[in-house]
Backbone of each chain as ProteinMPNN parsed JSONL, in Angstrom:
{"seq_chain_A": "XXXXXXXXXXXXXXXXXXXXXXXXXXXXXXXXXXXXXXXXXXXXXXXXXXXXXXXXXXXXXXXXXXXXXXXXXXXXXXXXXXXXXXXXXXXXX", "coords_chain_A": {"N_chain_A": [[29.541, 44.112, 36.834], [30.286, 44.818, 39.138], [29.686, 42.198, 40.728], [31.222, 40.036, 39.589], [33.501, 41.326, 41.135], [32.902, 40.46, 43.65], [32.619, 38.021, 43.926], [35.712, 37.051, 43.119], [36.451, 38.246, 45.844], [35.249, 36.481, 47.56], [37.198, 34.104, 46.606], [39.56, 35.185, 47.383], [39.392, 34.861, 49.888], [39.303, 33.081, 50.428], [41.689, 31.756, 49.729], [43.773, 33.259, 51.647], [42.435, 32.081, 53.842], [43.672, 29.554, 53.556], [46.575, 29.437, 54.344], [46.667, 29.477, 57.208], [46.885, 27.171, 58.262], [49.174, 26.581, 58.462], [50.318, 28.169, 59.877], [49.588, 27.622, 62.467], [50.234, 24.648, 62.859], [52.756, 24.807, 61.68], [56.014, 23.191, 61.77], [58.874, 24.202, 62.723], [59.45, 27.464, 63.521], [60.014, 28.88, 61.767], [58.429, 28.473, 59.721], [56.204, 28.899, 60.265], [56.308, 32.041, 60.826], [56.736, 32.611, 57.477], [54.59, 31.864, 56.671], [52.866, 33.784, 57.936], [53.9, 35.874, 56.758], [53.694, 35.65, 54.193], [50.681, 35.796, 54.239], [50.346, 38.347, 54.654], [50.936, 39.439, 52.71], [48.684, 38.667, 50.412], [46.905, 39.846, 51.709], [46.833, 42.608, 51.097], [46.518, 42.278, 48.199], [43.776, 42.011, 48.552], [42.389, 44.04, 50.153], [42.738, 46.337, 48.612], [40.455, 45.215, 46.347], [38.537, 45.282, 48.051], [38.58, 48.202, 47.982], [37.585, 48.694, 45.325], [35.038, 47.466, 45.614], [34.3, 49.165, 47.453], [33.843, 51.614, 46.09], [35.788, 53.415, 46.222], [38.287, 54.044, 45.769], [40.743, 55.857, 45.891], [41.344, 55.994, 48.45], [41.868, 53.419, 50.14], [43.9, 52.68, 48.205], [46.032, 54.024, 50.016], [46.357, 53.036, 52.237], [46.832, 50.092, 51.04], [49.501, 50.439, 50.394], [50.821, 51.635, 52.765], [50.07, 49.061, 54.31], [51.675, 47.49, 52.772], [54.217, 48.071, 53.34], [54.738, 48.088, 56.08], [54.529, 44.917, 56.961], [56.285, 44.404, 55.061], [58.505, 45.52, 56.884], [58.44, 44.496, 59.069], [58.923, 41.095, 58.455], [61.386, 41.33, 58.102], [62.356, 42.411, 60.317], [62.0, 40.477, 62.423], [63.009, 38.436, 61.668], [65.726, 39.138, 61.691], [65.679, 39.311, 64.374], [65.043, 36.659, 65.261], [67.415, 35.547, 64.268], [69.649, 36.457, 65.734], [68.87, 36.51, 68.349], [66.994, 34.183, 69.293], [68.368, 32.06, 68.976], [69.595, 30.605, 70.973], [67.368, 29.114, 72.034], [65.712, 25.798, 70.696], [65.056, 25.168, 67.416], [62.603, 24.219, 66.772], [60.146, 23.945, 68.195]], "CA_chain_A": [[30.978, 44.128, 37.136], [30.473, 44.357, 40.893], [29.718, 40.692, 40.858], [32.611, 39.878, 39.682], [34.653, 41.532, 42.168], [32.506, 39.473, 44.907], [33.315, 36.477, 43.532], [37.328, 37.248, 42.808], [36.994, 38.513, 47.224], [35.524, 35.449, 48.181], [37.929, 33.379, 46.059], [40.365, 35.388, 48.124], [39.59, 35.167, 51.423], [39.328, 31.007, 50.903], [43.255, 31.663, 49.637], [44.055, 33.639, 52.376], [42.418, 31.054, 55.028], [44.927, 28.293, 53.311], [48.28, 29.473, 54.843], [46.494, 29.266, 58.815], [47.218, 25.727, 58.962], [50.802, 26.643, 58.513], [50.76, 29.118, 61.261], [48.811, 26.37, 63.757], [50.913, 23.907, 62.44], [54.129, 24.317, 61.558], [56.56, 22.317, 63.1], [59.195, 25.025, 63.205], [58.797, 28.505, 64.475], [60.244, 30.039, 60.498], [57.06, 27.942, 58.953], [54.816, 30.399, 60.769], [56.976, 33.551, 60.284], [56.96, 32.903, 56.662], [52.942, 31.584, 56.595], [52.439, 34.751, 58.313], [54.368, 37.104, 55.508], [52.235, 35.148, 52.89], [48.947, 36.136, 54.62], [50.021, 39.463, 54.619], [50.958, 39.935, 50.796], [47.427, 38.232, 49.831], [45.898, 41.092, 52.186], [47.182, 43.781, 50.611], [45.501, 42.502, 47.541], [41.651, 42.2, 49.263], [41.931, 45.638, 50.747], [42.803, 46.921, 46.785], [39.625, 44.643, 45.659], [37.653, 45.871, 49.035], [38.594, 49.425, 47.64], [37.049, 48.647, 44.195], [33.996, 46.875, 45.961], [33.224, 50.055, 48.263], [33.846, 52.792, 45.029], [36.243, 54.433, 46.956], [39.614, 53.359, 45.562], [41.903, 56.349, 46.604], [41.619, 55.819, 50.591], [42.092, 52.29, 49.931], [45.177, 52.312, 48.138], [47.174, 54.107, 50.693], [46.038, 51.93, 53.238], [47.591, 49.124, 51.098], [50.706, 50.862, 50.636], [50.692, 51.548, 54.046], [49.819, 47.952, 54.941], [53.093, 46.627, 52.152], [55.508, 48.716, 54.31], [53.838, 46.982, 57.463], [54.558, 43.62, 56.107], [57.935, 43.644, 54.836], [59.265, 45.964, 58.132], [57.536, 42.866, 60.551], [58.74, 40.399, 58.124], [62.954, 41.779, 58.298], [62.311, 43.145, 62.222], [61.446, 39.313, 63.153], [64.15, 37.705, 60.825], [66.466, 39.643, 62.413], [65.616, 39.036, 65.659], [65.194, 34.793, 65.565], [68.733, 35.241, 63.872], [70.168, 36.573, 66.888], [68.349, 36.179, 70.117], [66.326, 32.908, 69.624], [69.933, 31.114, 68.748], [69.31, 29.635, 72.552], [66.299, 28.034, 72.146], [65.935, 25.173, 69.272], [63.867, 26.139, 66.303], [61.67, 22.696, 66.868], [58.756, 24.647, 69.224]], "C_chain_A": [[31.243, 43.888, 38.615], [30.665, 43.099, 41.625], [30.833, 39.955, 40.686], [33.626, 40.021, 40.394], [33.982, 40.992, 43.669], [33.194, 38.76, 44.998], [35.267, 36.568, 43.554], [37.391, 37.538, 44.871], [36.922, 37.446, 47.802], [36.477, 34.423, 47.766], [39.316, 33.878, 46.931], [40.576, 35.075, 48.954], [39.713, 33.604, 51.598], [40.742, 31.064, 50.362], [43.758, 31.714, 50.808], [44.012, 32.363, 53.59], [43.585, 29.833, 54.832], [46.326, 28.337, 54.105], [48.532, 29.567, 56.715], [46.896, 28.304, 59.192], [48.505, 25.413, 58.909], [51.373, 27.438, 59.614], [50.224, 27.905, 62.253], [50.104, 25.524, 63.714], [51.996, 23.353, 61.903], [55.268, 23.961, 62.402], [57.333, 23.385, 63.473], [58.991, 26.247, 63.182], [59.14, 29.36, 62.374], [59.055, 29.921, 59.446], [56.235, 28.79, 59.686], [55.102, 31.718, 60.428], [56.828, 33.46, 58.781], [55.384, 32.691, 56.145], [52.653, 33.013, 56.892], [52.792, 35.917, 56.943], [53.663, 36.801, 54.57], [51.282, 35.625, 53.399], [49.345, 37.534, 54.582], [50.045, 40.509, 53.115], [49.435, 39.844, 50.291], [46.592, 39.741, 50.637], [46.028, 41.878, 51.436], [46.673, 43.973, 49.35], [43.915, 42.791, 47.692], [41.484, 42.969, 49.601], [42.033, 46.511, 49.125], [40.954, 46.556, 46.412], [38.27, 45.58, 46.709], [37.891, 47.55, 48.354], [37.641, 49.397, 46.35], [35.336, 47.99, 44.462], [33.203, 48.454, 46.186], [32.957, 51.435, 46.812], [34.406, 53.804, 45.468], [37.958, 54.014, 46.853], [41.128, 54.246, 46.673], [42.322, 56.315, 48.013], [42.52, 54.49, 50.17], [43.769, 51.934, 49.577], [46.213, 53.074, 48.765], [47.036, 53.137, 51.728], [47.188, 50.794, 52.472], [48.961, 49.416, 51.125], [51.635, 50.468, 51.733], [51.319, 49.731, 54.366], [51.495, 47.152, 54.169], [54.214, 47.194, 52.949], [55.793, 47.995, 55.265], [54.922, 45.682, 57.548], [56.078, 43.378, 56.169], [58.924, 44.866, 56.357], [59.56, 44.858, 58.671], [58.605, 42.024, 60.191], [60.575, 40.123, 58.508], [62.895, 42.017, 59.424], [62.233, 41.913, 62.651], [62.839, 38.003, 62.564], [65.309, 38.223, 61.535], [66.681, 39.149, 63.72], [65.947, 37.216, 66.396], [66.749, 34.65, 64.849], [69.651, 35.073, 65.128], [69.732, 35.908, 67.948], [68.219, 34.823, 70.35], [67.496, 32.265, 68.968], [69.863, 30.343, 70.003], [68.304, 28.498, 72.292], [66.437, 27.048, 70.486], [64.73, 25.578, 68.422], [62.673, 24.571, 66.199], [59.885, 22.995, 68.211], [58.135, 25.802, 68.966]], "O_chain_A": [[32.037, 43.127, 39.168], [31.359, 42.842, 42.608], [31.353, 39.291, 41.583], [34.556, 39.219, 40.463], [34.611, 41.158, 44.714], [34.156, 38.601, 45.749], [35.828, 35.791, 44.327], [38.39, 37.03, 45.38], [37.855, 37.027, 48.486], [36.685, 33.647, 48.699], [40.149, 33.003, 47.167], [41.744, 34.849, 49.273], [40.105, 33.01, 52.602], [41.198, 29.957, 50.65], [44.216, 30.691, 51.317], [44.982, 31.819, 54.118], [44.225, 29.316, 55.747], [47.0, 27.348, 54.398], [49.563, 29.657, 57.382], [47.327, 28.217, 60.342], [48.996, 24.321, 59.195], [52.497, 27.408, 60.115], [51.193, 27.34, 62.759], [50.987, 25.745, 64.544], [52.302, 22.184, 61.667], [55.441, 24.37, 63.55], [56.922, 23.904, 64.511], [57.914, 26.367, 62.598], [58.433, 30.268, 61.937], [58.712, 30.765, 58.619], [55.439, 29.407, 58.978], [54.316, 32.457, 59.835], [56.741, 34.645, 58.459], [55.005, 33.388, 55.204], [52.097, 33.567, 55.944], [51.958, 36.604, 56.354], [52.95, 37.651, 54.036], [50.753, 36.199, 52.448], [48.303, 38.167, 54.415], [49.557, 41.557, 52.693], [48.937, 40.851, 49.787], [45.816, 40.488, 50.041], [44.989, 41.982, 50.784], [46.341, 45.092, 48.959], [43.153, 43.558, 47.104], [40.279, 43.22, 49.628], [41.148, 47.297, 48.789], [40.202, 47.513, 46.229], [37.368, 46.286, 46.257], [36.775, 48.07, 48.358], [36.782, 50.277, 46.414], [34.514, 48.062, 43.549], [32.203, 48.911, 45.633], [31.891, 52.044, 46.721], [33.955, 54.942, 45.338], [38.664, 53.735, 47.823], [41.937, 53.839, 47.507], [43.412, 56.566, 48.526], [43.721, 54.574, 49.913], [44.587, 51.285, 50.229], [47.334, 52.962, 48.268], [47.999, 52.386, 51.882], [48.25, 50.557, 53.048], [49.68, 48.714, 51.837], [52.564, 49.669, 51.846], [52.462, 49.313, 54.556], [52.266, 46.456, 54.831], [55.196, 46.467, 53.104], [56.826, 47.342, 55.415], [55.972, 45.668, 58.19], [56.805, 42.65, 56.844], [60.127, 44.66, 56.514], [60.66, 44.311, 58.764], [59.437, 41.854, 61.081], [61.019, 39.094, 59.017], [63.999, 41.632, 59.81], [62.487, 42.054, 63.847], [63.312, 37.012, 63.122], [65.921, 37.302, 62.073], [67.733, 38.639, 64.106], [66.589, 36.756, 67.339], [67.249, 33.528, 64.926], [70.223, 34.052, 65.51], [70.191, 34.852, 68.385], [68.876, 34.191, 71.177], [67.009, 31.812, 67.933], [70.189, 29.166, 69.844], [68.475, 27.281, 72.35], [67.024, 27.42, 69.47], [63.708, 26.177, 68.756], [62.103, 24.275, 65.149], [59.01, 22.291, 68.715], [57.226, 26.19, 69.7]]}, "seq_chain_B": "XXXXXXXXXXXXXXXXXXXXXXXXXXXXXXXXXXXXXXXXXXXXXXXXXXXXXXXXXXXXXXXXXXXXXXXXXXXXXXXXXXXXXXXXXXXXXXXXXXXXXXXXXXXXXX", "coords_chain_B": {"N_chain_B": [[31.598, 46.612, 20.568], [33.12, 48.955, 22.809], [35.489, 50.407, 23.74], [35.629, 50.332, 26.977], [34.839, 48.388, 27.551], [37.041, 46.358, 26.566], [38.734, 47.073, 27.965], [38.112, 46.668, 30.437], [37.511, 43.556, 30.636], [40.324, 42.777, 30.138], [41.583, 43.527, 32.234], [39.712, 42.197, 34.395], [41.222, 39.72, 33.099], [43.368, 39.157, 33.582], [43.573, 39.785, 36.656], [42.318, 37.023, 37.138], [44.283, 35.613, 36.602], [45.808, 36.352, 38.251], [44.873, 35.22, 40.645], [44.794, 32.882, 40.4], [47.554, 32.372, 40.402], [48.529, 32.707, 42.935], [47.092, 31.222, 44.695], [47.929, 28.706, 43.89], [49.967, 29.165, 45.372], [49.596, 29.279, 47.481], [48.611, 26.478, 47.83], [51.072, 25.48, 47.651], [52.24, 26.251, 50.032], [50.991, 24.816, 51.89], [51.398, 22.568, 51.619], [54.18, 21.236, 50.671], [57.117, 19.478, 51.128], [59.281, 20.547, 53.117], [60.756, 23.556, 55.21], [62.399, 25.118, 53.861], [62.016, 24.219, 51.141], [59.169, 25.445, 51.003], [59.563, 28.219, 51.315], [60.418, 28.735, 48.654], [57.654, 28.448, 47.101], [56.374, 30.448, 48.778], [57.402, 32.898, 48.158], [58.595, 33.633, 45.093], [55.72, 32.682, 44.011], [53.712, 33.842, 44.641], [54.755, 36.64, 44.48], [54.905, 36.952, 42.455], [51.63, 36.607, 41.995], [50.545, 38.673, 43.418], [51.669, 40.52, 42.312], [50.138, 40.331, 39.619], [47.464, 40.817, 40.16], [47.333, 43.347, 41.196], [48.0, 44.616, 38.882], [46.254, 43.984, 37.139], [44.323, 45.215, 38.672], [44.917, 47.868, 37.964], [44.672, 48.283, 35.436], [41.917, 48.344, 35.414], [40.786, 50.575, 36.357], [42.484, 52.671, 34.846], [43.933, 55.303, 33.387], [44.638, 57.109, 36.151], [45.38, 58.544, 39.002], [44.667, 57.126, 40.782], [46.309, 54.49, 39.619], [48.723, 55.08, 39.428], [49.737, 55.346, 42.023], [48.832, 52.58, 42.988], [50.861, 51.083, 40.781], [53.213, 51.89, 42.019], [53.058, 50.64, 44.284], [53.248, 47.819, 43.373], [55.968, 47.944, 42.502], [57.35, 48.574, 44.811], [56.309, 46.022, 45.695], [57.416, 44.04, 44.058], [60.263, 44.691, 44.812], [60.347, 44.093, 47.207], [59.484, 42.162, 48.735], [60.803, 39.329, 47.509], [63.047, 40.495, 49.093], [62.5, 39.918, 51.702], [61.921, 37.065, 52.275], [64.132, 35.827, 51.858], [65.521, 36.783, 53.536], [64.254, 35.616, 55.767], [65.168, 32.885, 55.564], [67.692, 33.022, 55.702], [67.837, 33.575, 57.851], [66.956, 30.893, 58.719], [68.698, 29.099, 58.249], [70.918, 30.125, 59.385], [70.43, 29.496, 62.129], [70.548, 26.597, 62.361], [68.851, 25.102, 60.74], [68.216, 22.217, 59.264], [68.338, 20.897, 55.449], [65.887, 19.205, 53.976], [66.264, 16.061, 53.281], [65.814, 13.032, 51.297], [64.899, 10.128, 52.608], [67.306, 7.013, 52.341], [66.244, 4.183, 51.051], [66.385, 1.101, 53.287], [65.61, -1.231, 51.153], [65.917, -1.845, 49.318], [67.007, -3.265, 46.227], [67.841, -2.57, 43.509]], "CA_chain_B": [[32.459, 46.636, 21.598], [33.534, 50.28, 23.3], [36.658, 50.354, 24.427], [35.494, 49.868, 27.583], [34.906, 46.399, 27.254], [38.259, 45.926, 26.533], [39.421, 47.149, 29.547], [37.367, 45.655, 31.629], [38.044, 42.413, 30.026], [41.914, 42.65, 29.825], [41.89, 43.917, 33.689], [39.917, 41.007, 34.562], [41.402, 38.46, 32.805], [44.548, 39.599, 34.274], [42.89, 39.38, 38.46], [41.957, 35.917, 37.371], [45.646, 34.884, 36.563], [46.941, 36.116, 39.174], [44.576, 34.444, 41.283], [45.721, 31.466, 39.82], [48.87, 32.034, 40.768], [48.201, 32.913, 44.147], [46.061, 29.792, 44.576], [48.803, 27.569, 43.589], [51.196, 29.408, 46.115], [49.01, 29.003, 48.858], [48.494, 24.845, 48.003], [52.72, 25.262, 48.22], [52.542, 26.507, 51.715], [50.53, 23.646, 52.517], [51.773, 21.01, 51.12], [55.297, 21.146, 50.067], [57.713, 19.014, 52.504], [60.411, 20.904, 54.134], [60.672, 24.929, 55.22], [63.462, 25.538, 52.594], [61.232, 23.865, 50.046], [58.013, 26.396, 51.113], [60.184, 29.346, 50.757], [60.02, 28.92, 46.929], [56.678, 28.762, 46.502], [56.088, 31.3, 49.219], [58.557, 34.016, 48.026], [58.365, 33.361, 43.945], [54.673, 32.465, 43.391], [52.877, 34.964, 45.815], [55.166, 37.981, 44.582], [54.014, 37.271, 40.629], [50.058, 36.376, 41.765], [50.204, 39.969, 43.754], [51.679, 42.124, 41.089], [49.504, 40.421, 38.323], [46.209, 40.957, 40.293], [47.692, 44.482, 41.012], [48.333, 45.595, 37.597], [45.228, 43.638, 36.829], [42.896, 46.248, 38.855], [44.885, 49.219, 37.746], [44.554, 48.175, 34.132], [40.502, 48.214, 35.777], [40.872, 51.943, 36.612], [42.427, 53.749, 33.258], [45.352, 56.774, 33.419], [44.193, 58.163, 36.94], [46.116, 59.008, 40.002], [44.975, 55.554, 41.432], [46.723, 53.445, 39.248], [49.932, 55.682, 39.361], [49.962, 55.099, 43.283], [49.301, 51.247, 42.633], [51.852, 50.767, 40.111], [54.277, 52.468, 42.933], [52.909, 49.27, 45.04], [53.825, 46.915, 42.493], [57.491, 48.342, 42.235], [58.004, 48.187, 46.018], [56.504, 44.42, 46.353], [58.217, 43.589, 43.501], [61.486, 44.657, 45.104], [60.644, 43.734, 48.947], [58.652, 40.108, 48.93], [62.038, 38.38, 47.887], [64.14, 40.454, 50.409], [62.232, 39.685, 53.237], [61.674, 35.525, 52.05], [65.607, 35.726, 52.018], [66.161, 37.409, 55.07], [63.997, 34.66, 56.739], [65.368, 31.806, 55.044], [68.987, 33.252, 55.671], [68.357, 33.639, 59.328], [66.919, 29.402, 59.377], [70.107, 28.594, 58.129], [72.396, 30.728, 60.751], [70.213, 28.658, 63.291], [70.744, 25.549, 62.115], [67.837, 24.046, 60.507], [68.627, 21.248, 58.205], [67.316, 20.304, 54.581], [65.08, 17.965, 53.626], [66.623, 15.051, 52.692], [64.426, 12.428, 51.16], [65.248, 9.288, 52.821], [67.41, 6.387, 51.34], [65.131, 2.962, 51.052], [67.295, 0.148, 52.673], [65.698, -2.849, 50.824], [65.684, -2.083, 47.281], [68.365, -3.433, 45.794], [67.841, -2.461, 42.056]], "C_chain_B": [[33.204, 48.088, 21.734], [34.823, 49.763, 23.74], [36.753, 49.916, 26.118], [35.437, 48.353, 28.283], [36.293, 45.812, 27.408], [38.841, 46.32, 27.613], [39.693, 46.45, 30.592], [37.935, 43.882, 31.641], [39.313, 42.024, 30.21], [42.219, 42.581, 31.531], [40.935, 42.538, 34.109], [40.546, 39.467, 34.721], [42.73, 38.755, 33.893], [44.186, 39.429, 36.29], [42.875, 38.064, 38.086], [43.23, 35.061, 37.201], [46.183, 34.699, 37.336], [46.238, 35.77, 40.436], [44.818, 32.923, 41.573], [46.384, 31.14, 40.647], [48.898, 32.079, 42.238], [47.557, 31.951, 45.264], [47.396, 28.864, 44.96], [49.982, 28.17, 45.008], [51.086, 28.886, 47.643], [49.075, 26.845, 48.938], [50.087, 24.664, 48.016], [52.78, 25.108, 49.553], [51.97, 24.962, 52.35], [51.187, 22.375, 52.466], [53.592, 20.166, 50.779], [56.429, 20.81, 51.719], [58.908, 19.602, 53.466], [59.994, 22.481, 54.13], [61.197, 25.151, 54.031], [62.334, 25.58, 51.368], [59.481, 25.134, 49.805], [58.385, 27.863, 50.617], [60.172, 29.74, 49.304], [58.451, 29.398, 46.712], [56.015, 30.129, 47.661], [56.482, 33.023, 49.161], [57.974, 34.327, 46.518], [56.866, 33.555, 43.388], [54.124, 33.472, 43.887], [53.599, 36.151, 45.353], [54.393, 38.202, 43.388], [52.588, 37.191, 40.654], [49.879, 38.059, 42.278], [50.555, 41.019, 42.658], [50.608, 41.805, 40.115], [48.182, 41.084, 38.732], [46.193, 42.395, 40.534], [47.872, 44.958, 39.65], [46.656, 45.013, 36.937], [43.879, 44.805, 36.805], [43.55, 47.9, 38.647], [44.621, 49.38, 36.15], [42.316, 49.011, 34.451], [40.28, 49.91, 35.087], [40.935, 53.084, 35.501], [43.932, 54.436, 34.025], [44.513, 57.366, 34.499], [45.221, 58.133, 38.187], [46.428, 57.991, 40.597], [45.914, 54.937, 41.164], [48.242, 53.692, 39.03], [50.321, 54.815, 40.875], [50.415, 53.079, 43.04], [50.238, 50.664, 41.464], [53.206, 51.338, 40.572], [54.267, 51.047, 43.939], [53.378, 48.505, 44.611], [55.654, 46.899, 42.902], [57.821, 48.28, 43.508], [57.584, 47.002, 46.145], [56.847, 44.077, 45.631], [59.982, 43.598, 44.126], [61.207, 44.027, 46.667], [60.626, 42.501, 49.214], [59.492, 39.478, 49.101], [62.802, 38.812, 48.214], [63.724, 39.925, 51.236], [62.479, 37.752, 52.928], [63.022, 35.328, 52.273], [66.024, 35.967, 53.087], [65.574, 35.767, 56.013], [64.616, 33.377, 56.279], [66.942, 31.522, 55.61], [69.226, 32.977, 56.965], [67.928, 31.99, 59.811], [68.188, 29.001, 59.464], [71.321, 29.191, 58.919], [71.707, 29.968, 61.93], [70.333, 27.513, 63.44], [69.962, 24.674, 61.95], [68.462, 23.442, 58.606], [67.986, 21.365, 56.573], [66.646, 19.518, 54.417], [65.762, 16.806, 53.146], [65.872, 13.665, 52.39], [65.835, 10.666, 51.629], [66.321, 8.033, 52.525], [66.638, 4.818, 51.905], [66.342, 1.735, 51.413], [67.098, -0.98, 52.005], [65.235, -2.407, 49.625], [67.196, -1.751, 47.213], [68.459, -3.268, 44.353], [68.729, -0.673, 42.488]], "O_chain_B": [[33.9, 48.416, 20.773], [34.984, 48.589, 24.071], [37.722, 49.289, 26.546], [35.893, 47.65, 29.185], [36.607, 44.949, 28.227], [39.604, 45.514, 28.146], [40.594, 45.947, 31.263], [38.577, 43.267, 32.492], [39.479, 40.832, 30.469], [42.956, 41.73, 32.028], [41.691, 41.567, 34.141], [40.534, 38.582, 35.577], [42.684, 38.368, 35.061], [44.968, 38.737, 36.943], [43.652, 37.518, 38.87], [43.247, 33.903, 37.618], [46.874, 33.723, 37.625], [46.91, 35.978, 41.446], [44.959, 32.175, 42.54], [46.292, 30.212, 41.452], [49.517, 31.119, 42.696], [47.616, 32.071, 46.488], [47.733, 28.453, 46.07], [50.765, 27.348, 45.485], [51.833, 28.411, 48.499], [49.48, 26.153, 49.871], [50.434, 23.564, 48.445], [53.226, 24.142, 50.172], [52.563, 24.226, 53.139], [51.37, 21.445, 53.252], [53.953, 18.991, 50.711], [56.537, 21.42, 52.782], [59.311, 19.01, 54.467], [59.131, 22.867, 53.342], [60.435, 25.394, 53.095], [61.893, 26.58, 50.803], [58.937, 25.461, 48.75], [57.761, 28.531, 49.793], [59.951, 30.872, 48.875], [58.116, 30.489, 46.252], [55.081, 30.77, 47.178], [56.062, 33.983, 49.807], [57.03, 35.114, 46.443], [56.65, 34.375, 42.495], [54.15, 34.311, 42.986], [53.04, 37.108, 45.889], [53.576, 39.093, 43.153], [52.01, 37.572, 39.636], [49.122, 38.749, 41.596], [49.935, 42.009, 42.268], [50.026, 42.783, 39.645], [47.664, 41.85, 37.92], [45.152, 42.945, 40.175], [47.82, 46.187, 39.633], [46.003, 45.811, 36.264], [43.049, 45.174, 35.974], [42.957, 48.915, 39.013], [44.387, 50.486, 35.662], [41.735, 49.884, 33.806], [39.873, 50.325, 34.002], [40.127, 53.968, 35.217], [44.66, 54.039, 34.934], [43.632, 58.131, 34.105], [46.062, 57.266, 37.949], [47.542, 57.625, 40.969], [46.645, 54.607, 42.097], [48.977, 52.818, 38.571], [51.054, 53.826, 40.878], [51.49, 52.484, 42.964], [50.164, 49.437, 41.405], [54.189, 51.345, 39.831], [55.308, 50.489, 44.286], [54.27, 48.071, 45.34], [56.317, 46.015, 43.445], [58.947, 47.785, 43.553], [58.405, 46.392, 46.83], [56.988, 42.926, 46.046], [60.771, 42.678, 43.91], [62.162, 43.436, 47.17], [61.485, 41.826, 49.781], [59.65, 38.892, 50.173], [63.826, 38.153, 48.032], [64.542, 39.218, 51.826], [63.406, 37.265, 53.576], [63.174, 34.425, 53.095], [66.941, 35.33, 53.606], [66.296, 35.036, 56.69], [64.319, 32.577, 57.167], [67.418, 30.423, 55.891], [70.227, 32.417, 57.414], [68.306, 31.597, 60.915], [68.752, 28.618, 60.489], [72.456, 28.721, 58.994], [72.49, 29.761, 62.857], [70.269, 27.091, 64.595], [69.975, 23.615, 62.578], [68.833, 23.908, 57.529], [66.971, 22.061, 56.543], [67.074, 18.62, 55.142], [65.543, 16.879, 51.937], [65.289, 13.179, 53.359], [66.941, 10.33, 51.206], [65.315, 7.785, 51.861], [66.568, 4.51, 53.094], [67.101, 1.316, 50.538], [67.986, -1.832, 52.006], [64.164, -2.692, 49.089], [68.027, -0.931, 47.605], [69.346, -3.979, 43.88], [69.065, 0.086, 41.579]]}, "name": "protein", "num_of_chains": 2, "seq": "XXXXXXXXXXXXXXXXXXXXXXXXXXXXXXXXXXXXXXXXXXXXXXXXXXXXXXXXXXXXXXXXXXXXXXXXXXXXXXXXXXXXXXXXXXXXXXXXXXXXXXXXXXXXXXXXXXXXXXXXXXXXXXXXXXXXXXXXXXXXXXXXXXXXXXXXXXXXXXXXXXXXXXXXXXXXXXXXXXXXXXXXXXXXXXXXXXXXXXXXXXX"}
């Protein structure tokens, strides 16, 4: 069974790497903010799977908890903010 | 076959769906041509690959404390994922980023 949950982490972590070349690379600044909120949902599963790897689930899933709170605070605290403030600058950098 | 089996099995199959889906959300981000247009598959696909692979590994688990907690996870990224994707989407559009508009071709005349 363990094997299985290898395979299902590394299948993760090559998801996860997919949404970097949207943070590098997106032209405007909300294509990274929203690349970034994707990479942090997919975490929140691999620390679950990393919990089921080590045999130590209950730590684990407050951590992700934890970590989904994280996530969508950042995700509204930053949305917020490029609403207002960054209205000066153009969203093209 | 123990019941076990079936568990195991069901909670599996269930991780591998919503890997799937998760998969496919990520080749969105990449690929899909405008912000607006990413927002779908970044909001939508990514909320249903995380709950499935979540209910997936509490199916793993059985009736224990764990899978209470993670099925409390579920129910808040089920409700948060597409506030926040909205919030950011809401605040491109108070800054004034355009849609995609797909070109028009001027030399076809059919």
């Amino acid at each position: 069974m363990s094997a299985f949950f290898v395979a299902v982490a590394i299948f993760l972590v090559a998801i996860i790497l997919m949404p970097f070349y949207r943070v590098l690379r997106g032209p405007t600044l909300f294509d990274r903010l929203l690349a970034i909120g994707a990479i942090g949902g997919k975490i929140i599963a691999l620390i679950l799977i990393a919990g089921l790897l080590f045999n130590r689930l209950d730590m684990f899933v407050d951590l992700a908890l934890a970590y989904a709170a994280l996530n969508f605070i950042g995700g509204i605290a930053m949305a917020e903010y490029f609403r207002y403030i960054g209205s000066r600058a153009s969203p093209r950098k | 076959m123990s019941s076990e089996w079936i568990q195991h099995g069901i909670g599996g199959g269930l991780m591998v769906i919503g890997l799937a889906f998760m998969f496919f959300g990520s080749l969105g981000i990449l690929r899909l041509p405008d912000f607006f247009a990413r927002t779908h598959a970044a909001s939508k696909v990514d909320t249903v690959g995380i709950a499935v692979v979540l209910a997936g590994i509490a199916v793993i688990e059985g009736l224990t404390l764990n899978s209470a907690k993670i099925a409390i996870a579920i129910m808040f990224l089920t409700l948060t994922n597409p506030v926040a994707a909205h919030a950011l989407a809401r605040a491109a559009l108070r800054h004034g980023l355009k849609p995609w508009q797909r070109r028009a071709r001027p030399n076809r005349e059919e």
